[in-house]
N, C-alpha and C positions, 0 to 999 in steps of 0.2 A: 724528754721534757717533763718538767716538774707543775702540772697543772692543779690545784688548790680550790678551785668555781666553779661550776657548773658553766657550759663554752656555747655560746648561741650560736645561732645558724650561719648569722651575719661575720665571726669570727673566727668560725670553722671553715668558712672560705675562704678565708686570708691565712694562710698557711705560713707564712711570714713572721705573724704575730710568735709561733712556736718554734723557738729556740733551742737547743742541746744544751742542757746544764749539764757544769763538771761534776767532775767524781767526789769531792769536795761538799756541795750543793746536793746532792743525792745524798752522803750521806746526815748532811746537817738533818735533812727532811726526816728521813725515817727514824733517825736519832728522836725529833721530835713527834714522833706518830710512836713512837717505844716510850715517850713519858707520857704521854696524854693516856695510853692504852696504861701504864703502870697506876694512874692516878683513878683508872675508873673498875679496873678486871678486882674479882675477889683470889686471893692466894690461890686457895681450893674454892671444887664446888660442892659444900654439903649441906645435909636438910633439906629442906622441902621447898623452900622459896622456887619459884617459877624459873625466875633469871639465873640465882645464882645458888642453885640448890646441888642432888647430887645426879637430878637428870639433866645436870647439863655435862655431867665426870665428859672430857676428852676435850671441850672447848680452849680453848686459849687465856690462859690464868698472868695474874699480876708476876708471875715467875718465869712464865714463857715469854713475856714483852721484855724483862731484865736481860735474860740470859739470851734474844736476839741481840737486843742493842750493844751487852756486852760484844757478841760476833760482829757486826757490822763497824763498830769501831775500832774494835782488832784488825779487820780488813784494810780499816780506812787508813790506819799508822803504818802499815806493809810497803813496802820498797816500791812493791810493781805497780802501785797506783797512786804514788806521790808527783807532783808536775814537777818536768825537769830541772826548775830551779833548787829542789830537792833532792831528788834522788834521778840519777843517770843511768839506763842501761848501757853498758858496755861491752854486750854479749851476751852469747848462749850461754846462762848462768854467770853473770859476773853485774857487779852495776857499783856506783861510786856514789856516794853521800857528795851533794854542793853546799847543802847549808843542814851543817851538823845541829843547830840551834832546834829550830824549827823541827827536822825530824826525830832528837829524840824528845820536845813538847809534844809531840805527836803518838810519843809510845807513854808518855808521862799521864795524857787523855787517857788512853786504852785502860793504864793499869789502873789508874784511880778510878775510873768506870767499873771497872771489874770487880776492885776491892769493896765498892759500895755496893754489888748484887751480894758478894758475899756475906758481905752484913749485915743485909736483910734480916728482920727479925723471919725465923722458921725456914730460913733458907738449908742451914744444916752445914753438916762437916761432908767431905769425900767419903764415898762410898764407893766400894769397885764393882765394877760390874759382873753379874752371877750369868751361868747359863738360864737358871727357875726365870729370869726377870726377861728372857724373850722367847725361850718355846717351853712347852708343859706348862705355863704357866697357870699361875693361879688366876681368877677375876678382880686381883688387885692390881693399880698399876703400881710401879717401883717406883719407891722414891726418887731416885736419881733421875725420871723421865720425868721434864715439866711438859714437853708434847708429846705424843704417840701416836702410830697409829694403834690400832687393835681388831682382831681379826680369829677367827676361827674356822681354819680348812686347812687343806696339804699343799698350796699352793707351790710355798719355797720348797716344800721337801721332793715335790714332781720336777721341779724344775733345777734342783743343785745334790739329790742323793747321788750318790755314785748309780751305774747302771745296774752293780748286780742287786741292789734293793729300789730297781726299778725306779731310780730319777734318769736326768740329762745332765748332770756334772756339770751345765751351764757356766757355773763363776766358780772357777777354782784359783786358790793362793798359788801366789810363784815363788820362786825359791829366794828372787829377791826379800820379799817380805818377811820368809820363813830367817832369812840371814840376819833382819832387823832385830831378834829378838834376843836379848843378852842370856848369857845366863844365869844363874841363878846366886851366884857372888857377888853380881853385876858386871859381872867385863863383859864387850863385846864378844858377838861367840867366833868372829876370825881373831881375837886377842888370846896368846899363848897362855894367858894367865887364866882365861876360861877355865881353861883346862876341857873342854869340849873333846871327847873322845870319835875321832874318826867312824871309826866304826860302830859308831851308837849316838850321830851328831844330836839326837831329840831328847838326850835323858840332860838330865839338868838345867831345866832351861826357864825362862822367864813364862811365871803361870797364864799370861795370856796369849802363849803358842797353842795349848791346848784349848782355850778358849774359841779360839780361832779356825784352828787348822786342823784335818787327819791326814797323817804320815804315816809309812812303810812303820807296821808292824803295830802301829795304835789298835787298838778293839772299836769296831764301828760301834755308837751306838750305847746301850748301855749293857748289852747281852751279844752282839752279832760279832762275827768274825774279824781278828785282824785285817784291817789293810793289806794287800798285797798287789804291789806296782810294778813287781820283778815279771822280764816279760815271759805272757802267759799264765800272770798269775791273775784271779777272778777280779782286780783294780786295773790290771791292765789295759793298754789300744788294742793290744793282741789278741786281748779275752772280749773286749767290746770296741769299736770304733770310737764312740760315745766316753772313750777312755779319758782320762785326763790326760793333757798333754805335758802338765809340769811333773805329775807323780806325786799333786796333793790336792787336799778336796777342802771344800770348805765346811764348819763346823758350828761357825757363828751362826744365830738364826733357827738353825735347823733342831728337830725333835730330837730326843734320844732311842723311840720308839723305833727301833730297827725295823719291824715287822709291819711298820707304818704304813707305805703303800703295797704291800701284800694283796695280790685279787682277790684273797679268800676273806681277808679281814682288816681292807683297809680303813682307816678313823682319821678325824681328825683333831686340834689340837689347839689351844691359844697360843696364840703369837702377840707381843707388844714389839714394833719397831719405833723405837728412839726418834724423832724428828731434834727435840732439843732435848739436851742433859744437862744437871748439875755441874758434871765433871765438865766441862767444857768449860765453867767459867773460871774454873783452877786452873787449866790451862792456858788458859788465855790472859788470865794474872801472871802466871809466872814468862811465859814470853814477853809478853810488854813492860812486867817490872825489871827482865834482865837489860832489855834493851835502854831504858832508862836510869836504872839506877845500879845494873850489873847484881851478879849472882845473889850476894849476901847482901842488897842495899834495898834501900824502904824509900818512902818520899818523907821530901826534908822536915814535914813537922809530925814520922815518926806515926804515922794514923793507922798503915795500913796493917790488919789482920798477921800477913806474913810476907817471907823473902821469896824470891823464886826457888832459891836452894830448898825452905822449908817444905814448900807445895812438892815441889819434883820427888824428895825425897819421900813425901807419904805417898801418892802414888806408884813412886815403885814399890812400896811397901806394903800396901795394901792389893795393888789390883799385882804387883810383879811376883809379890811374896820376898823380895830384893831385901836386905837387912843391913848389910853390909854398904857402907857408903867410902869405902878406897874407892872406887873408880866415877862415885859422883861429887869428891872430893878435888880430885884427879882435874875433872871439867870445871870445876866452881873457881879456877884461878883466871879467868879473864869471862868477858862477855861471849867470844868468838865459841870459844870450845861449848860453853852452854847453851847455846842457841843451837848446836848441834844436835846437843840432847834433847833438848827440850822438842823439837822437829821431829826427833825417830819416837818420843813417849806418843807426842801427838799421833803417829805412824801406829803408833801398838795402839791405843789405847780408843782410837778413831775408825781400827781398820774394818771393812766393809760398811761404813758410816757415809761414805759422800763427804767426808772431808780433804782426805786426802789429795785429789783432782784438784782443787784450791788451794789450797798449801804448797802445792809447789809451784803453782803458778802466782804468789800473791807476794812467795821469797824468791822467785825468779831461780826456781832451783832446776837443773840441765832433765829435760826433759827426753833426751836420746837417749837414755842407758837400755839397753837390750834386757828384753825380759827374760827370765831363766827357770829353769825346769831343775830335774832331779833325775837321774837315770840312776836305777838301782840293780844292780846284778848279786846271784846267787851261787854262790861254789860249798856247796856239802852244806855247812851249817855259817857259812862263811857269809856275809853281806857286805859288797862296795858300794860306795857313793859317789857321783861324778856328775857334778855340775853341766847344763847342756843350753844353748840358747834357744828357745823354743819360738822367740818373735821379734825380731830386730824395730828400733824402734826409728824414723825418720824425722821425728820432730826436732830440727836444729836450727831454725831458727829464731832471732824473738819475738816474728809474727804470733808465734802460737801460744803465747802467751794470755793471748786477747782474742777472745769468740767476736769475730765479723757479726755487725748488727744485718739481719739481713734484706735483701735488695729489696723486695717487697716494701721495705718499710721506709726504703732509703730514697724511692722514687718518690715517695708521697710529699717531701719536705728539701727542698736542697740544701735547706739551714741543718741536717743530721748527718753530719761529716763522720764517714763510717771510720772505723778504729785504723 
């Protein structure tokens, strides 16, 4: 329920009065809690003023209320939370447009939202994102972060180094994801054109694999030993239990300081985690303007900043190191193929972000695909690679698309018809 007053005793009784607004109505609401907050927050907080000076740096700025609101109305234009006279599920990943009007007015909202955070005056161009800009870091935050958190200790590194520099491998990448990341041409890396060499699948590849991820034969760290996932090699389950199960580790986040939690000389380290970024509102321009007005198209009086093709293309270029636009030329001939793309940048470019888990629930995208790993074997100087399922997945229906509000809440009101 969308309550607005202060609820007296005598109304709080009557539980009737509180009704379930739609999805719709939610987000008109925050929609406007995102301009009231843009019309009073300062950009930044610098100088000395009390309120809006620079002890208040981490609070919620005129640029963190834009680039919600930009999110929340990207949501709101999404398949899996339009009312059926919109959009139709039809299945475990499939769903039908009823009234084509309406929902692409709905992505036509999103994108012109979008294009007006981008033209915020001081909003800025894309930037990709560095490893300095979330561990080592300096006492600045990154421009690209309009929230953060910010933090000094080993926390992430106890809990996600591999084991033999004494973490718990906790959140390790899967091979799914590792497959997401094109190479460095741009073609995907199962695309023959790749040119992806079997026996060396990591070299060439799109620069935020490394951002991301360590693989068989990477150098941990910025001094410590390669990776080694071949079994009984020091990454291995063989060599610790605590091993990874896919046969990679995560990268994002994490220090370069190998020797970081060392008993003899462990330290620690600034960390900034991203809550909202910049780059998210390029993204979310170029999804909503493809869906609207397709790859190479603008709104009809011609205002906005850029195309979806344009945006896609600097981010691969900037954060992929991508140059070559054959195979984002290849997608730019219909909406369908782009929206593809534009889903796996979001995948790269979001990944360990808390985006992802929404994304595919908001395109109603099939949610069973079986998680995969990486089995690596060793003969002389020789190394295979061989795909392996490490956790099957059973989400197939399209219940699961939608988090059950739960019972607790559901007793208190009959009028909050759970999903």
């Amino acid at each position: 329920p969308i309550v607005t007053k202060f609820i007296t005793e005598e109304e709080a009784k009557n539980r009737t009065l509180f009704g379930r607004n739609t999805y719709a109505e939610c987000i008109k609401r925050i929609v406007d809690d995102c301009n009231i907050a843009m019309s009073l927050l300062p950009d930044t907080y610098t100088g000395s003023d009390a309120v809006t000076g620079d002890s208040q740096i981490g609070r919620a700025s005129r640029f963190a209320a834009a680039v919600l609101k930009s999110r929340v109305v990207l949501y709101g234009a999404s398949p899996a939370y339009q009312p059926d006279a919109v959009t139709k599920i039809t299945g475990m990943g499939t769903f039908s447009v009823a009234n084509q009007t309406t929902y692409e007015k709905n992505w036509e909202y999103a994108a012109l939202v979008a294009d007006t955070v981008l033209q915020l005056s001081g909003f800025g161009n894309f930037t990709a994102l560095k490893v300095k800009d979330m561990a080592d870091a300096p006492n600045t935050t990154p421009t690209d972060f309009v929230f953060r958190k910010y933090f000094s200790n080993r926390g992430l590194e106890t809990r996600h180094f591999p084991p033999f520099y004494y973490g718990s491998a906790q959140t390790i990448p899967s091979q799914n994801l590792v497959d997401a990341f094109p190479a460095k041409n741009g073609f995907p890396a199962d695309d023959i054109r790749a040119g992806i060499d079997p026996g060396d699948p990591y070299a060439g590849r799109d620069n935020r694999l490394d951002l991301n991820v360590y693989y068989q034969g990477r150098v941990f760290g910025d001094a410590g030993l390669p990776i080694d996932v071949v079994p009984g090699g020091k990454d291995s389950q063989e060599f610790h239990p605590n091993g990874s199960r896919s046969g990679y580790y995560l990268a994002k986040y994490l220090s370069k300081k190998e020797t970081m939690l060392t008993p003899t000389q462990s330290s620690n380290v600034v960390h900034y985690q991203a809550l909202l970024r910049k780059a998210e509102v390029f993204l979310n321009y170029a999804e909503a303007a493809n869906e609207a007005w397709g790859p190479n198209g603008k709104d009809p009086s011609n205002n906005c900043k850029y195309t979806a093709y344009e945006v896609i293309k600097i981010v691969r270029q900037l954060s992929g190191g991508i140059t070559s636009t054959t195979y984002l030329d290849e997608m730019a001939t219909d909406k369908d193929s782009f929206r593809k793309l534009i889903q796996n940048e979001r995948r790269l470019e979001f990944a360990f972000e808390n985006q992802r888990f929404f994304d595919m629930r908001r395109w109603l995208l099939k949610l069973d695909e079986d998680v995969e790993g990486i089995g690596v074997q060793r003969s002389g100087a020789v190394l295979t690679f061989a795909k392996k399922v490490i956790e099957p997945r059973k989400f197939d229906d399209i219940r699961f698309y939608y988090a059950p509000i739960p019972y607790d809440e559901i007793v208190k009101n009959k009028n909050l018809v759970n999903n």
